[in-house]
MIRO-336024 format. One record per residue: residue number from 1; chain; x, y, z of N, C-alpha, C in turn. Coordinates in steps of 0.05 Angstrom, whole numbers, plus 5000, padded with zeros to 4 digits. Example, Ala and Ser with C-alpha at 12.3 -4.5 7.8 and 13.67 -1.06 7.14 Angstrom:
<pts>
    k  c  n.east  n.north  n.up  ca.east  ca.north  ca.up  c.east  c.north  c.up
    1  A    5264     4886  5156     5246      4910   5156    5264     4934  5156
    2  A    5257     4955  5142     5273      4979   5143    5258     5001  5157
</pts>
This chain:
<pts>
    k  c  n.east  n.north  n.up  ca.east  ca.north  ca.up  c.east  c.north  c.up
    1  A    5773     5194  5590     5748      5210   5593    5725     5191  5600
    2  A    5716     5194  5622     5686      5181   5629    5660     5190  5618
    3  A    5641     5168  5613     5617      5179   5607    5603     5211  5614
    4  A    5610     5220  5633     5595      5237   5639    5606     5275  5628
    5  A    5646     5265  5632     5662      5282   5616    5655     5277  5592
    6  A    5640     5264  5573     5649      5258   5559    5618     5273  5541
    7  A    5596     5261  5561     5575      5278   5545    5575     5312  5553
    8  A    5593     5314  5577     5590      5353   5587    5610     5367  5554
    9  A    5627     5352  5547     5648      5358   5527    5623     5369  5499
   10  A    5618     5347  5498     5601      5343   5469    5573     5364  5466
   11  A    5563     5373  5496     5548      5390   5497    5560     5414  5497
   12  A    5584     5424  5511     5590      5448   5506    5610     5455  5482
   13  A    5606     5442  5470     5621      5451   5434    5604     5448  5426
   14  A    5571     5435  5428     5548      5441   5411    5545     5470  5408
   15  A    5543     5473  5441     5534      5511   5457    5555     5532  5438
   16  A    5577     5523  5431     5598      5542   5420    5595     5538  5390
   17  A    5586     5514  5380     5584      5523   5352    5556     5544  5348
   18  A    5544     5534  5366     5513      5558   5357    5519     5587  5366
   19  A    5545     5596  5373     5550      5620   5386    5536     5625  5418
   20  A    5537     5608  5430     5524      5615   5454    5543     5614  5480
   21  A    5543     5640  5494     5553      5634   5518    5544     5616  5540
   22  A    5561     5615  5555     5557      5591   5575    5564     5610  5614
   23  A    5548     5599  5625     5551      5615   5653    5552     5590  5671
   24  A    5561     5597  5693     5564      5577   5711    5538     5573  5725
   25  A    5532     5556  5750     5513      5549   5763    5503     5576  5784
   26  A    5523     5590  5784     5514      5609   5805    5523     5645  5791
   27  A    5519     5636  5762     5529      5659   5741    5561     5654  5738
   28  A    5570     5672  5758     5600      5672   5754    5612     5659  5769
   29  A    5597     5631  5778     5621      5619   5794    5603     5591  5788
   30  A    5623     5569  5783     5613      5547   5777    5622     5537  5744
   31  A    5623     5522  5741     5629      5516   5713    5616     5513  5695
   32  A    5620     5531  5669     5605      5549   5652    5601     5528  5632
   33  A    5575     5521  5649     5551      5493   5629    5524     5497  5632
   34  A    5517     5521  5632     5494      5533   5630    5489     5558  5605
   35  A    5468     5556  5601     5460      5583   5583    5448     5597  5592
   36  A    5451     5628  5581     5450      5644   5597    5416     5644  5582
   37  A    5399     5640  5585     5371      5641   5574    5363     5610  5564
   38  A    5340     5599  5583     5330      5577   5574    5323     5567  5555
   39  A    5314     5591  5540     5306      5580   5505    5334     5576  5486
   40  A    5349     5577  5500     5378      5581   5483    5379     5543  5482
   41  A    5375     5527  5508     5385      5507   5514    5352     5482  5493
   42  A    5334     5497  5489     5309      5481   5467    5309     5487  5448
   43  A    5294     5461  5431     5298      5470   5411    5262     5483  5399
   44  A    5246     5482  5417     5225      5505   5423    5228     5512  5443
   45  A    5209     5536  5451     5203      5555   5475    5187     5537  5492
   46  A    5187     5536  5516     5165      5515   5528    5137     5520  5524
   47  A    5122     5508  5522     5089      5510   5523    5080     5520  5545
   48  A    5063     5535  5555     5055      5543   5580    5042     5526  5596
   49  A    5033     5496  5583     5030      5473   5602    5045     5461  5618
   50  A    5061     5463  5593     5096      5444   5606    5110     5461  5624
   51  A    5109     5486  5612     5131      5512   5634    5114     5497  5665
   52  A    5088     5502  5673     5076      5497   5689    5073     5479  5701
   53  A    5084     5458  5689     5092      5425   5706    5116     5424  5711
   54  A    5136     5437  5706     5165      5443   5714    5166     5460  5732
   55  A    5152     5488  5735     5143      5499   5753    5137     5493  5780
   56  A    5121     5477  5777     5105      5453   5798    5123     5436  5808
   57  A    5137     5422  5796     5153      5404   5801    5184     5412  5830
   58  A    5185     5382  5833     5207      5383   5851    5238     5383  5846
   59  A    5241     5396  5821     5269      5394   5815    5284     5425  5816
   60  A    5272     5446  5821     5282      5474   5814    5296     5474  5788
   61  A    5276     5466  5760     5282      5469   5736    5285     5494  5723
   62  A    5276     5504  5730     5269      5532   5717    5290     5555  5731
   63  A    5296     5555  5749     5316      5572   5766    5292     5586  5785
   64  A    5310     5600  5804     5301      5633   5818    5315     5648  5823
   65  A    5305     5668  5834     5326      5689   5850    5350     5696  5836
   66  A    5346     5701  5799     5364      5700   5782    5387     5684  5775
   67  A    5382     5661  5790     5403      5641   5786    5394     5622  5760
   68  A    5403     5604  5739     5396      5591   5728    5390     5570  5738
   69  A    5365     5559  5719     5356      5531   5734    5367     5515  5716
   70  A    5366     5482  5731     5375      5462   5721    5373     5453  5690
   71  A    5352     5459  5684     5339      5464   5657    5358     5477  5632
   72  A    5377     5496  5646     5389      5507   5630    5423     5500  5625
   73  A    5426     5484  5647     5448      5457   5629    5451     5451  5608
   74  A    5472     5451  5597     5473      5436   5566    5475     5408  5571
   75  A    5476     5396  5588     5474      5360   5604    5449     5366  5620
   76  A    5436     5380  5616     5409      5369   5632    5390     5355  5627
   77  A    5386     5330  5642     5368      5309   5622    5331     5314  5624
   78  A    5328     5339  5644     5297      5358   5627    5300     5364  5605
   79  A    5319     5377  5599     5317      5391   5570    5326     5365  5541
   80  A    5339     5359  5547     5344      5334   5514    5309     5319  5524
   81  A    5293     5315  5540     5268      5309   5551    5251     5318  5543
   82  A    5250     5355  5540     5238      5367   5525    5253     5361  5500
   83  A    5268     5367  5485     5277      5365   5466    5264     5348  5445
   84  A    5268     5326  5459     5251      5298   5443    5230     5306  5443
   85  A    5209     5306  5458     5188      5304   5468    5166     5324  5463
   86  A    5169     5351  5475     5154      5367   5462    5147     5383  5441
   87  A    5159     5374  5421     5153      5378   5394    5126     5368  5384
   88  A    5124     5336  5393     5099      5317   5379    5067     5336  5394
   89  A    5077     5344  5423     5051      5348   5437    5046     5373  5424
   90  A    5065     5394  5416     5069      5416   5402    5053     5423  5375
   91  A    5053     5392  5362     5041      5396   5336    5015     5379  5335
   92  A    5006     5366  5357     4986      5341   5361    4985     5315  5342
   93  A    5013     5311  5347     5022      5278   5334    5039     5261  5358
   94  A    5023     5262  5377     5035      5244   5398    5041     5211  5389
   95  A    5026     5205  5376     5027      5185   5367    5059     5178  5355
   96  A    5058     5189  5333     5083      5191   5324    5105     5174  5342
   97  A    5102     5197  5359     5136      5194   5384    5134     5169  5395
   98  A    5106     5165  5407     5089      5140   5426    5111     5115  5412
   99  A    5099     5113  5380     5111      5094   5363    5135     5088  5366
  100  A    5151     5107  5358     5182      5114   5352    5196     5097  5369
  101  A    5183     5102  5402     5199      5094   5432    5191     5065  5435
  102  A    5171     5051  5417     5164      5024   5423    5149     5019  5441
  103  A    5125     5037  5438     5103      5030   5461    5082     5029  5450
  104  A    5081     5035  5422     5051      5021   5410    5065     5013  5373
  105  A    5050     5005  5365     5051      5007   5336    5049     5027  5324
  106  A    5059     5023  5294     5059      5046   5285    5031     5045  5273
  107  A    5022     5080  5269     4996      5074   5256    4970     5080  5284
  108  A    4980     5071  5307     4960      5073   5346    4958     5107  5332
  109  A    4928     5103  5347     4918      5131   5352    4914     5135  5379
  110  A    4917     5116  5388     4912      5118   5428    4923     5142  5437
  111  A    4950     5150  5431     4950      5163   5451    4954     5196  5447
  112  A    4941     5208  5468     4933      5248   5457    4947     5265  5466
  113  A    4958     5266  5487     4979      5287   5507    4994     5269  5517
  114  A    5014     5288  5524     5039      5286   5536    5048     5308  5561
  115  A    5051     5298  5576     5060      5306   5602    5087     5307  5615
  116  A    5101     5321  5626     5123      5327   5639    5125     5323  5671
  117  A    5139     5310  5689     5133      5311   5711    5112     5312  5730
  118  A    5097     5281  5721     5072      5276   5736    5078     5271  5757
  119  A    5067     5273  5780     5065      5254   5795    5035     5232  5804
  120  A    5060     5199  5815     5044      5184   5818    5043     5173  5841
  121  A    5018     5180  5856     5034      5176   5893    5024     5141  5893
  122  A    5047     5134  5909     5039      5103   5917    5026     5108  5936
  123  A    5032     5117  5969     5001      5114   5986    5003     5148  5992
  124  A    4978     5151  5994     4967      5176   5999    4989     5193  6024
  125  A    4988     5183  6050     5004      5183   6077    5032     5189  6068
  126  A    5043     5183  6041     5079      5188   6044    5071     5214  6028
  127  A    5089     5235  6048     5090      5264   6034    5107     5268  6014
  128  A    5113     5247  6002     5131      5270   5979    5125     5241  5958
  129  A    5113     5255  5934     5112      5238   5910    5129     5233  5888
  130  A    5148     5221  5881     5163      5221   5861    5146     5225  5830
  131  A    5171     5245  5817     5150      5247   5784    5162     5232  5775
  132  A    5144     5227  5756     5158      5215   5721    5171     5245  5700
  133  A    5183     5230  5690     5197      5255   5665    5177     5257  5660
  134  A    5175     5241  5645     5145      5240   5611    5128     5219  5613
  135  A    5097     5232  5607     5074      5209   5614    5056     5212  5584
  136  A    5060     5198  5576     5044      5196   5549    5010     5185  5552
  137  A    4993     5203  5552     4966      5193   5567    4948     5183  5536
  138  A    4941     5159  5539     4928      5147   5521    4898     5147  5525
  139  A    4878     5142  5506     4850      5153   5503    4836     5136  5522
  140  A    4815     5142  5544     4792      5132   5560    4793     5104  5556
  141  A    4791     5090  5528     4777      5072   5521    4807     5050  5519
  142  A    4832     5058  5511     4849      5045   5507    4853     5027  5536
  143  A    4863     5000  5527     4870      4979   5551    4894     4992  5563
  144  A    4914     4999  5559     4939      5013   5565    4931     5045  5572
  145  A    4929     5049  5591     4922      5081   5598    4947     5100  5603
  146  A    4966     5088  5605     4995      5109   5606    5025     5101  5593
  147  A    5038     5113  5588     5061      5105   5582    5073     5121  5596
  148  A    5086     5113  5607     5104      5129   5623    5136     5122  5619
  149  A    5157     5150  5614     5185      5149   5606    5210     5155  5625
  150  A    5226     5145  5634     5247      5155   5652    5271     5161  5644
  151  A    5277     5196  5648     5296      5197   5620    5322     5192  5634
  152  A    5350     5185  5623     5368      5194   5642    5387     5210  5614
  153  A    5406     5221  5631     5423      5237   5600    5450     5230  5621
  154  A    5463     5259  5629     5494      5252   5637    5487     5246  5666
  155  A    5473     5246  5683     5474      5236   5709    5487     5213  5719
  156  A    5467     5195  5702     5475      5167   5694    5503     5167  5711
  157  A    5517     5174  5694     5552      5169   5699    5565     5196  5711
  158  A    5550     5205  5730     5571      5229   5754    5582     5212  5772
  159  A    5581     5228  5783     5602      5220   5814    5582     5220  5840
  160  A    5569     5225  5834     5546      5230   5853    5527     5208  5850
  161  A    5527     5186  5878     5517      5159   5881    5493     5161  5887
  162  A    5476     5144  5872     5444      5146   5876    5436     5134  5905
  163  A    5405     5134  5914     5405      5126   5941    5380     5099  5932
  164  A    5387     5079  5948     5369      5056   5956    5339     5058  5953
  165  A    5325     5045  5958     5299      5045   5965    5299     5046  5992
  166  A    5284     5069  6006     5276      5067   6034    5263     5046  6047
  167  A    5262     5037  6071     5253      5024   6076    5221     5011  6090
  168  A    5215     5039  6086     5190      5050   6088    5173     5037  6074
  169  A    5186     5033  6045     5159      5018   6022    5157     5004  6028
  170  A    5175     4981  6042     5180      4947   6040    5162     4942  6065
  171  A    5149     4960  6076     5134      4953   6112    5106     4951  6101
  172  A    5091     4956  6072     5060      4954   6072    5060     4926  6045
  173  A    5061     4911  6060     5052      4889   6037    5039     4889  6016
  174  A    5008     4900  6018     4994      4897   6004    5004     4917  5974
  175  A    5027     4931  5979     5026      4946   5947    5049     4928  5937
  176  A    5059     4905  5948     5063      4880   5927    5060     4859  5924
  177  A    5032     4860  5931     5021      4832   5931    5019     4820  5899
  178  A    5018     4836  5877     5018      4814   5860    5034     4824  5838
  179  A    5062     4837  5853     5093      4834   5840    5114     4821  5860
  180  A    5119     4801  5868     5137      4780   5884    5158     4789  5878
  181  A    5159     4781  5847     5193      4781   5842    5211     4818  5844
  182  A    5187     4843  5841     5202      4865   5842    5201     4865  5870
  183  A    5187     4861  5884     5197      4856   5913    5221     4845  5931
  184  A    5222     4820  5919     5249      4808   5925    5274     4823  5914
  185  A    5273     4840  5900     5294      4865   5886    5291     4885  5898
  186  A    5278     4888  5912     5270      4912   5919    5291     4913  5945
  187  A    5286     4889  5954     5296      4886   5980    5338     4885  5980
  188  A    5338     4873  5949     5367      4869   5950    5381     4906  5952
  189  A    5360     4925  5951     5367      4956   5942    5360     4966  5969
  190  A    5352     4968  5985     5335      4975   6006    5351     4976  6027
  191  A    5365     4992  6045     5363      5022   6044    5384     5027  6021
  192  A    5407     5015  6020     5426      5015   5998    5434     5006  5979
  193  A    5427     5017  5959     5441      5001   5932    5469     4997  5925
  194  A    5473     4979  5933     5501      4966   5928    5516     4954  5901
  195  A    5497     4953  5886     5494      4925   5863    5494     4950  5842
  196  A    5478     4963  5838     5476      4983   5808    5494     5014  5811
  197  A    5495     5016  5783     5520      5031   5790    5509     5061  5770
  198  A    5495     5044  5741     5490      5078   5726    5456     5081  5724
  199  A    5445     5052  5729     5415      5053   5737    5409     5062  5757
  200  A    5378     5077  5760     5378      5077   5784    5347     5066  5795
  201  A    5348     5033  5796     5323      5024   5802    5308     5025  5824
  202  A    5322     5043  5843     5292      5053   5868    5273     5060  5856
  203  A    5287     5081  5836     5264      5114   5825    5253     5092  5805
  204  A    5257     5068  5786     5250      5053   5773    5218     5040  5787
  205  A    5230     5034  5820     5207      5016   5826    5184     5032  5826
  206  A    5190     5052  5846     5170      5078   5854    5151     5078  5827
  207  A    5163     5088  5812     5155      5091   5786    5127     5066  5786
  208  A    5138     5047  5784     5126      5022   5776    5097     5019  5800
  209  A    5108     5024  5823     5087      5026   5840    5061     5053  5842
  210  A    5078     5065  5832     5052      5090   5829    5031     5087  5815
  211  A    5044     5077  5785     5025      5081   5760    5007     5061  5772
  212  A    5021     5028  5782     4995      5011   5785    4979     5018  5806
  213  A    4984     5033  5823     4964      5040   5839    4939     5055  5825
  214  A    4946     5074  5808     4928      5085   5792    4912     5072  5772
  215  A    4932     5058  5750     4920      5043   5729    4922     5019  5728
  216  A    4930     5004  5749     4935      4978   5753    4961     4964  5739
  217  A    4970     4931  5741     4990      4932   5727    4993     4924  5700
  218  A    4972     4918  5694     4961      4915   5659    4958     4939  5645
  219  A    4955     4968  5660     4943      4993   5651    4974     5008  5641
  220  A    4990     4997  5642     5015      5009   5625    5040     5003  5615
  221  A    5057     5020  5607     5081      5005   5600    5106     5036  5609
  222  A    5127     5016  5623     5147      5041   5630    5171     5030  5614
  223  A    5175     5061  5600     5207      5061   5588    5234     5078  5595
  224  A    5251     5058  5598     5279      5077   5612    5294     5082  5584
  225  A    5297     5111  5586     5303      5121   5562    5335     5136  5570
  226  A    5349     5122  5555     5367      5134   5574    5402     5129  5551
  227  A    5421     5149  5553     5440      5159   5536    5472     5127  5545
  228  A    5476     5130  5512     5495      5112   5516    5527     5122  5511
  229  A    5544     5119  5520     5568      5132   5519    5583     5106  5503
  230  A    5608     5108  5499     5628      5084   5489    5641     5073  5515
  231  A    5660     5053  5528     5664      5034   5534    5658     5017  5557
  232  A    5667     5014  5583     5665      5002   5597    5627     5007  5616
  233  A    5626     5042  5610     5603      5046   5631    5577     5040  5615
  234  A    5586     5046  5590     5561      5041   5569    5553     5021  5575
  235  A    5575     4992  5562     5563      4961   5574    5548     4953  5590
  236  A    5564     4971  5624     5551      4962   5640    5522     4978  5655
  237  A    5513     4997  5640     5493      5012   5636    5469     4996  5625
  238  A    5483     4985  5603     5457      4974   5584    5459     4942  5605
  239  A    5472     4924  5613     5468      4906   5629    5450     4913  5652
  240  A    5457     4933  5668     5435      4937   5693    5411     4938  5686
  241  A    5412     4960  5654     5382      4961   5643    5363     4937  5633
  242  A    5380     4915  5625     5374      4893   5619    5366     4870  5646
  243  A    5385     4871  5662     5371      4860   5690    5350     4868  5706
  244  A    5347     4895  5707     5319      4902   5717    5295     4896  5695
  245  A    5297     4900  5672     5273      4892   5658    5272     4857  5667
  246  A    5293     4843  5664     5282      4813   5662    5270     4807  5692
  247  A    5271     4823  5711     5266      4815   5737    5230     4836  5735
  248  A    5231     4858  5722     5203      4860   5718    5183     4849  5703
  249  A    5189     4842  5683     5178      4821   5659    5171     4804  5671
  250  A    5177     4778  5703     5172      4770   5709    5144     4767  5727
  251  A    5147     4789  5730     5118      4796   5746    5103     4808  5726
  252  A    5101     4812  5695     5084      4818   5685    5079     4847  5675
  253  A    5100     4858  5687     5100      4890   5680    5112     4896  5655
  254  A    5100     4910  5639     5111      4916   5618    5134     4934  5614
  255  A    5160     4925  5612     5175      4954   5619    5195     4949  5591
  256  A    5202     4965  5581     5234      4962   5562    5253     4988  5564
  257  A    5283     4985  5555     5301      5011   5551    5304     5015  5524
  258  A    5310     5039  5524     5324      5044   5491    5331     5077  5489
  259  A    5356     5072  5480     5387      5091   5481    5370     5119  5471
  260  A    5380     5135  5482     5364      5162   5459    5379     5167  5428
  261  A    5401     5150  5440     5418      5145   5406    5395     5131  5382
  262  A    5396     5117  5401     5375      5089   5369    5351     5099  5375
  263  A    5336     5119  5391     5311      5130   5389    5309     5150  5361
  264  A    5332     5174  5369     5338      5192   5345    5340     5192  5322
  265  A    5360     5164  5319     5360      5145   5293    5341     5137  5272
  266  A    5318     5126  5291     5288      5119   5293    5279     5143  5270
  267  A    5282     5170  5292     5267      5180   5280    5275     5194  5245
  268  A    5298     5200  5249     5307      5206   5230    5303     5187  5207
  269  A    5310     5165  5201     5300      5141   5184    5274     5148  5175
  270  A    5260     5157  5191     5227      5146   5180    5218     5180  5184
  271  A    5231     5203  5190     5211      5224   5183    5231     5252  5176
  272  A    5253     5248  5176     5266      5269   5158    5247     5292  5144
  273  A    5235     5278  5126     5231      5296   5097    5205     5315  5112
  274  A    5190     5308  5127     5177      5315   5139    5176     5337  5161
  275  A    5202     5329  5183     5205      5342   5200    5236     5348  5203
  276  A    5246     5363  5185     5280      5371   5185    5293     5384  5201
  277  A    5275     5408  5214     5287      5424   5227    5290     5401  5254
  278  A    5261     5395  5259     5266      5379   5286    5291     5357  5283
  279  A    5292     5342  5261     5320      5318   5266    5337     5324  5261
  280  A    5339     5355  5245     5361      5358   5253    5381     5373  5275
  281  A    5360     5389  5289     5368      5397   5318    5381     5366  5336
  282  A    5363     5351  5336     5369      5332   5349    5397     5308  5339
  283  A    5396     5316  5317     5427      5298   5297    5447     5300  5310
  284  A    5448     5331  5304     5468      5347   5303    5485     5355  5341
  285  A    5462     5358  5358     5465      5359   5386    5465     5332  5391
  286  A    5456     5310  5394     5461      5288   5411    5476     5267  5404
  287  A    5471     5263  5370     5490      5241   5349    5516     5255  5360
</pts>
């Protein structure tokens, strides 16, 4: 069983212990890893901010035309996204989570909202902006103005091969003039990624180039948040994740990973008594 059988398995015996049916991608045809109602697949109802940035967004999360949207996967890595996530903006303890993921101390009041599918355009002229999952927006005054999170869940490990960096970015110099070394990486990916197999550091760089265009590259910190399976893909999951950070760290960017396993963990350790229902939705579904 591969990573990706392996987390579709574990999600749909979650869906069957809670009594919930399951529908395929196109209702009755497709393989029945969907719920038939989005709120079935959270562990709240969306916020009408968040519904509205998914809405917006370029993923057809939400469904149409009575089809289910992606969202309503039991492997969909929006929803364990929400899952985590919009609870803290839910109750106005962003902070909390900020902590948890290793992007401030514990105790930071910096940071106040949370966001789903921003986008951050690198130059104005390219029509299509890549989002971030989750943007954790920190206060006016804070030196760090965003955190920004890249989730992955079962994608990671499909069958379905990620694509390169176009070659489009690598033609305007000036948006890396003072990252060399993600450049020279950039180029080893560009048009094709050959080298990474469950990362996927195009959408990594993009990422990296948007925010500094906005907040510069002192103005944040990016985290790849992303699910660990047991043997061979796991390893080499957390190695890619580990090579792209040391080749960004070099240029100064603040970037780190960490498993949604040892995030959950996190939280559970330090806020149980507090917040039960929430860790334990999350225990019980992703542990």
């Amino acid at each position: 069983m591969n990573g990706y059988q392996y987390i579709l398995a574990k999600q749909t015996e979650w869906a069957k212990n809670q009594g919930l049916d399951l529908i395929g991608s196109k209702i009755n045809r497709g393989r029945p890893t969907y719920t038939t109602n989005l709120d079935y697949n959270l562990f709240q109802p969306l916020l009408p901010d968040v519904r509205r940035s998914f809405a917006e967004g370029d993923g057809s999360e939400l469904g149409s035309s009575g089809l289910p949207g992606k969202m309503q996967a039991v492997h969909s890595s929006s929803a364990i996204g929400v899952n985590v996530f919009q609870y803290w903006k839910s109750i106005s303890a962003v902070p909390v989570i900020a902590a948890a993921c290793g992007l401030c101390r514990r105790g930071s009041q910096v940071s106040y909202d949370i966001h789903f599918e921003e986008k951050y355009p690198i130059k104005a002229s390219f029509g299509y902006h890549p989002n971030i999952d989750v943007v954790i927006h920190n206060t006016p005054t804070a030196r760090i103005k965003r955190f920004a999170i890249e989730c992955k869940f079962s994608e990671a490990y499909g069958a379905h091969k990620h694509g390169g960096l176009k070659s489009k970015y690598l033609e305007y110099a000036e948006i890396w003039s003072d990252i060399p070394n993600l450049r020279a990486f950039a180029e080893r990916i560009s048009p094709e990624d050959r080298n990474f197999m469950h990362l996927h550091p195009a959408q990594l760089v993009k990422h990296i180039l948007g925010l500094k265009r906005l907040v510069g590259i002192d103005g944040f910190r990016l985290l790849y948040l992303w699910y660990d399976v047991l043997g061979e893909q796991g390893k080499r999951h957390r190695d890619e994740a580990e090579e792209f950070s040391g080749v960004a760290k070099q240029d100064g960017i603040k970037f780190h990973s960490l498993t949604y396993q040892e995030l959950i963990i996190t939280l559970a350790n330090q806020l149980r008594p507090v917040h039960n229902d929430y860790i334990r939705y999350l225990t019980e579904r992703y542990l």
